[in-house]
N, C-alpha and C positions, 0 to 999 in steps of 0.2 A: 326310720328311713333316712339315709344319707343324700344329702342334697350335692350336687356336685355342679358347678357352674362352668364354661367356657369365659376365656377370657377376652374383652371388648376391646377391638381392634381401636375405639377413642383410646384408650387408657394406655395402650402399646404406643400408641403415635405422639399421645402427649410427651409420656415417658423418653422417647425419641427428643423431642424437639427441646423438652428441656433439657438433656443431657449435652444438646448441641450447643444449645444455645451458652448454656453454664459454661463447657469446654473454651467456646468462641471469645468468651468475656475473658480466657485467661490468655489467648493465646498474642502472639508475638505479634505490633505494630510495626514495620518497619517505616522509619525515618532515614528522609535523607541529611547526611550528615554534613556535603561539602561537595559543588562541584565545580571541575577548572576545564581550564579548554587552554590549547596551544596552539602553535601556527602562525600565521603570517595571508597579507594581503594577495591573494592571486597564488595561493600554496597549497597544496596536497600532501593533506595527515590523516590517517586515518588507525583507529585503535581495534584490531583484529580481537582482542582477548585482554582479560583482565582479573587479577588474582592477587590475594594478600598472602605476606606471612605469618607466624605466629607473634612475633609483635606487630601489627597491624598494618606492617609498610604496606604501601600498593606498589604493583607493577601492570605495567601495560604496554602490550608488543604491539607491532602493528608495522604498519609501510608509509614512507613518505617522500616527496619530492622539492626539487629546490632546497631552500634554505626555510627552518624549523625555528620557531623560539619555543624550547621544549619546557623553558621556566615558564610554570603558568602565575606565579608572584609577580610584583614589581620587578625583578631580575631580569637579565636576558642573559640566555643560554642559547646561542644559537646553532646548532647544526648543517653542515650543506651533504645533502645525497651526492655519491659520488656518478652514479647513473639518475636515469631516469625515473626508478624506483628502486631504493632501499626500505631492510628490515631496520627498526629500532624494537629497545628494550629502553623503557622507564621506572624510573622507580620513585614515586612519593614517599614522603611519611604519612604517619597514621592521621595527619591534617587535610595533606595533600600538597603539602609542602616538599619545593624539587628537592631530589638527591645527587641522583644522576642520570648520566643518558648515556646508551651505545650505540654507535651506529654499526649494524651488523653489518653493512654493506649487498650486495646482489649475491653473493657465493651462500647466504644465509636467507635467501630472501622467503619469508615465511606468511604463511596463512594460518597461523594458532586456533585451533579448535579447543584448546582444552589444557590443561596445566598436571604435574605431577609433582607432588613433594616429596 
């Protein structure tokens, strides 16, 4: 006579947890590598979006008012909005070290949701 067994819902759930838990132990930490801030005293900056390229430069758009110190190093790089709110474009290197700054002006004035390469 052939004995045929169903299988125990422990032995499926182990199997479960450790296949998680194994997976879990491989996967990816993320670490913060580097963070700057710019601006100025009594000043409105703000960073809408943010995206790297294939060499790891950062950029980051956004809107700002008054006058900007967009170096976030020792440096001063400072900016003045030509109205009351302009767009800029930033760009870091892969440290977060400044590159450059544009100021797009009010005729570009952007709310970035999202980036395309």
């Amino acid at each position: 006579m052939e004995r045929t067994t169903t299988p125990s819902p422990i032995k499926f759930w182990l199997f479960i947890a450790f296949t998680f838990l194994l997976s879990s132990a491989y996967a990816q930490i993320p670490k913060l590598d580097w963070a700057k801030n710019a601006g100025g005293p009594g000043e409105y900056c703000l960073g809408n979006s943010i995206n790297t390229d294939i060499n790891g430069n950062v950029y980051v758009a956004g809107t700002f008012s008054g006058t900007i110190d967009f170096d976030p190093g020792p440096g001063i790089f400072e900016v003045s909005s030509v109205t009351e709110q302009d767009a800029y474009l930033l760009k870091l290197d892969i440290n977060g070290g400044f590159i450059w700054v544009r100021n797009m002006g009010t005729l570009c004035l952007l709310h970035c949701s999202g980036w395309s390469r």
